[in-house]
C-alpha positions in Angstrom: -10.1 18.8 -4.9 -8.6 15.2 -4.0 -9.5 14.2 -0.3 -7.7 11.1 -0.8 -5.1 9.4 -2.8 -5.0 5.6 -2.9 -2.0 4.0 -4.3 -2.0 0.4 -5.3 0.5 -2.2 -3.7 3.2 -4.2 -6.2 0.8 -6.8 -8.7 -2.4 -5.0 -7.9 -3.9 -2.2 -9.9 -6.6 0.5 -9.2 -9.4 -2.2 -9.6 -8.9 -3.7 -6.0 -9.9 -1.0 -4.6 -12.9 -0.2 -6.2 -15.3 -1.1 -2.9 -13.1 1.2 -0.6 -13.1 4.0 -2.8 -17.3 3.7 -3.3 -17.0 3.4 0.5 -15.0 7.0 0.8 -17.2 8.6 -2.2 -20.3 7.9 -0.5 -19.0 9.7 2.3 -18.5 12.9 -0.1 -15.2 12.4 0.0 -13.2 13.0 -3.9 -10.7 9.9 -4.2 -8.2 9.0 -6.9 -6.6 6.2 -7.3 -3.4 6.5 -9.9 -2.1 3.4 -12.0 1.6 3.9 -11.1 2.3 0.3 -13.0 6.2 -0.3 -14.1 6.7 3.3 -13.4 9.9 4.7 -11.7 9.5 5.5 -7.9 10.3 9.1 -8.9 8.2 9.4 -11.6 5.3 8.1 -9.5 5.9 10.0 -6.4 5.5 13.0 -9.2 3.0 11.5 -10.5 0.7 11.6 -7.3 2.4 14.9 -6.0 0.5 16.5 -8.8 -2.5 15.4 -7.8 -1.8 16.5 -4.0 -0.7 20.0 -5.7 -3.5 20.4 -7.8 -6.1 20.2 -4.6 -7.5 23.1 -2.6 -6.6 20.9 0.7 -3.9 18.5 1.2 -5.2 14.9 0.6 -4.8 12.0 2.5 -2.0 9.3 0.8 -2.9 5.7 1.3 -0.3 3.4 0.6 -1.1 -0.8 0.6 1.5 -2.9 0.6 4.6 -2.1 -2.3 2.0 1.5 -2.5 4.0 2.5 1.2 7.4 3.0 -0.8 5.6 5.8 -3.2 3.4 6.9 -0.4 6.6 7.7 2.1 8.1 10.1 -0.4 4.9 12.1 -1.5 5.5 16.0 0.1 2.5 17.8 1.0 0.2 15.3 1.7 -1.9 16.1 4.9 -1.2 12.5 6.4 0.0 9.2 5.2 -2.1 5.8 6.0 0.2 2.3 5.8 -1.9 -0.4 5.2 0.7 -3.2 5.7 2.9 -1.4 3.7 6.9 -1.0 2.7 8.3 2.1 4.5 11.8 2.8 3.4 14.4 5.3 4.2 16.5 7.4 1.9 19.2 4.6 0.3 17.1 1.5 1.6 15.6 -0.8 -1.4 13.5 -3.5 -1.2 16.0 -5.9 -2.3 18.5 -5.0 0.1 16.0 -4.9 3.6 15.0 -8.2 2.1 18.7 -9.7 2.2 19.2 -8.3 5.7 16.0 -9.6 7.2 15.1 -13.4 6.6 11.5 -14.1 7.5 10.0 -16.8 8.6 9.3 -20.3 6.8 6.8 -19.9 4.5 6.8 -15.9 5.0 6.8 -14.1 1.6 5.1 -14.5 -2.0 5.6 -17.0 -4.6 6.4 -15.3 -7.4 8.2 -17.0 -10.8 9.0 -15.4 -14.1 7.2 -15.4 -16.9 8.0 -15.8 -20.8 8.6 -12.1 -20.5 10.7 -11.8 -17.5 7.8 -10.3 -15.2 7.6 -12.0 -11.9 3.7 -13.5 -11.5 2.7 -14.8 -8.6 1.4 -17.7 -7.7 -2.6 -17.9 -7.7 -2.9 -20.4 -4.5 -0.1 -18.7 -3.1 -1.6 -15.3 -3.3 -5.5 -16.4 -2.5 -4.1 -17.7 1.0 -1.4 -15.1 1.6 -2.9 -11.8 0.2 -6.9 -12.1 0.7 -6.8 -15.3 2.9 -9.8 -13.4 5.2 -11.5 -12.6 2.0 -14.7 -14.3 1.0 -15.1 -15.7 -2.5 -16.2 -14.3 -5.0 -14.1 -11.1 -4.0 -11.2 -13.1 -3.5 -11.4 -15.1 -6.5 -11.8 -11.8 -8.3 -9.1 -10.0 -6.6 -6.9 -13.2 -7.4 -7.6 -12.5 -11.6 -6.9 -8.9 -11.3 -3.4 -9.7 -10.0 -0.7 -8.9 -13.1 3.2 -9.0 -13.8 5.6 -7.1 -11.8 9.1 -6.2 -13.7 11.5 -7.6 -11.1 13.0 -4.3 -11.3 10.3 -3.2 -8.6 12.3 -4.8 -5.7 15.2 -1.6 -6.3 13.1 1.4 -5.9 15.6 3.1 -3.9 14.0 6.7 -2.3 16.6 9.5 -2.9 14.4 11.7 0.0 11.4 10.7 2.1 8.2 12.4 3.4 7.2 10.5 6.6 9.3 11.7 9.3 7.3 15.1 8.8 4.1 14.1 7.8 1.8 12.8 10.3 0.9 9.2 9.8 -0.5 6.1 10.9 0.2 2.2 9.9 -2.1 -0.5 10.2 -0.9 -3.8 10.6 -2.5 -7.1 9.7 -1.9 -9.5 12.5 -2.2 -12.7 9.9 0.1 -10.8 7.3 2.1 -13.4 5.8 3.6 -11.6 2.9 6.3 -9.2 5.0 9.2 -10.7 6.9 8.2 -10.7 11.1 10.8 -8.1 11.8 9.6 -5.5 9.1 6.1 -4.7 10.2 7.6 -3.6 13.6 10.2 -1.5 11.9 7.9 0.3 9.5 5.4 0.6 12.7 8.2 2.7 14.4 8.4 4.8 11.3 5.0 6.0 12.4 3.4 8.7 14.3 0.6 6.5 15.0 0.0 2.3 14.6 -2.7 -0.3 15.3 -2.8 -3.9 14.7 -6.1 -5.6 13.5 -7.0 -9.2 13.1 -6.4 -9.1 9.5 -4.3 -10.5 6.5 -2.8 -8.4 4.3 -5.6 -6.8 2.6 -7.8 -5.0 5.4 -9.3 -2.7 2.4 -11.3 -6.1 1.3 -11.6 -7.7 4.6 -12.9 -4.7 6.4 -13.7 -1.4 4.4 -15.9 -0.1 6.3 -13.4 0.2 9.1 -10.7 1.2 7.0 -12.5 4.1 5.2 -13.2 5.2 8.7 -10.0 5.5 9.7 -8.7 7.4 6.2 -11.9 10.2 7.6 -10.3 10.2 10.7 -7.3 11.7 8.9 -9.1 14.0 6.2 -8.9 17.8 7.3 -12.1 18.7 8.9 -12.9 15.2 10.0 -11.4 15.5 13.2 -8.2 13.5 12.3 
């Protein structure tokens, strides 16, 4: 059995979120959290539907960040968490929300291509915009785990999604500075539920205690 389902955000892996998923464990909660790197949005919303299939409960889904675009197409899942993530409808991409919807100065990640063509961000760039509430060493460490994204990422395009009938909740980082200002509120309204807290963009890191209390809020049984 899976309670919960953790899926990375875009230049993360499953090694960020190592603390958060002890965190969940020691509460005898069963966690997985699948590498969907450079894999197709459909064949990593099959990917974690298996996992949601092959449980004797429906799991919880938590999507960070670029995770929300998988995480809003997964069926069966018992709720969906949004930790400052992408939520798109059926048609939307990345790319195309991003050329309707100019953010702020200074708004958005640094990211440049490599020898290879993968986009890698910026290491400053990301210390102060991803874990810019995180205390070194963590954030230091979290900054080296960071790897190439395929630009390819930025036109995951869902052909069906799973939130408007799954309940779910989005938690926004008040100091996010890595989503243009309008999009938070729109992905927000895509919600049953949403908070703000007085984070950046990586609550898991900067509070996981609090956040592991809210994915038990949402596991069957918990009370969620």
């Amino acid at each position: 059995m899976t309670d919960v389902i953790i899926l990375h955000g875009a230049w993360h892996q499953p090694a960020h979120y190592a603390e958060l998923a002890a965190l969940l464990r020691a509460r005898d909660l069963s966690v997985e959290v699948p590498d969907l790197y450079e894999l197709p949005l459909a064949e990593g919303t099959a990917k974690v539907e298996a996992i949601v299939s092959g449980s004797s409960e429906p799991s919880v889904v938590v999507g960070h960040s670029f995770g929300g675009v998988t995480a809003g197409t997964v069926r069966g899942a018992a709720a969906l968490i949004f930790l400052n993530s992408w939520i798109l409808d059926v048609d939307e991409s990345p790319a195309t929300v991003l050329a309707e919807t100019p953010g702020e100065p200074g708004e958005g990640l640094i990211a440049l291509p490599d020898a290879d063509g993968r986009l890698r961000l910026d290491p400053d760039d990301a210390r102060a915009k991803l874990y810019g509430d995180i205390d070194e060493p963590a954030a230091t460490r979290a900054v080296e785990l960071l790897r190439p994204e395929p630009p390819s990422i930025f036109d995951a395009t869902p052909t069906r999604v799973s939130w408007r009938d799954t309940p779910s909740f989005y938690l926004r980082g008040q100091r996010d500075r890595t989503i243009a200002t309008p999009l938070p509120d729109r992905f927000a309204g895509r919600c049953s539920h949403a908070e703000t807290w007085d984070t950046s963009h990586s609550p898991y890191l900067g509070r996981p205690a609090a956040v592991a209390d809210l994915i038990q809020r949402q596991c069957p049984g918990d009370g969620g």
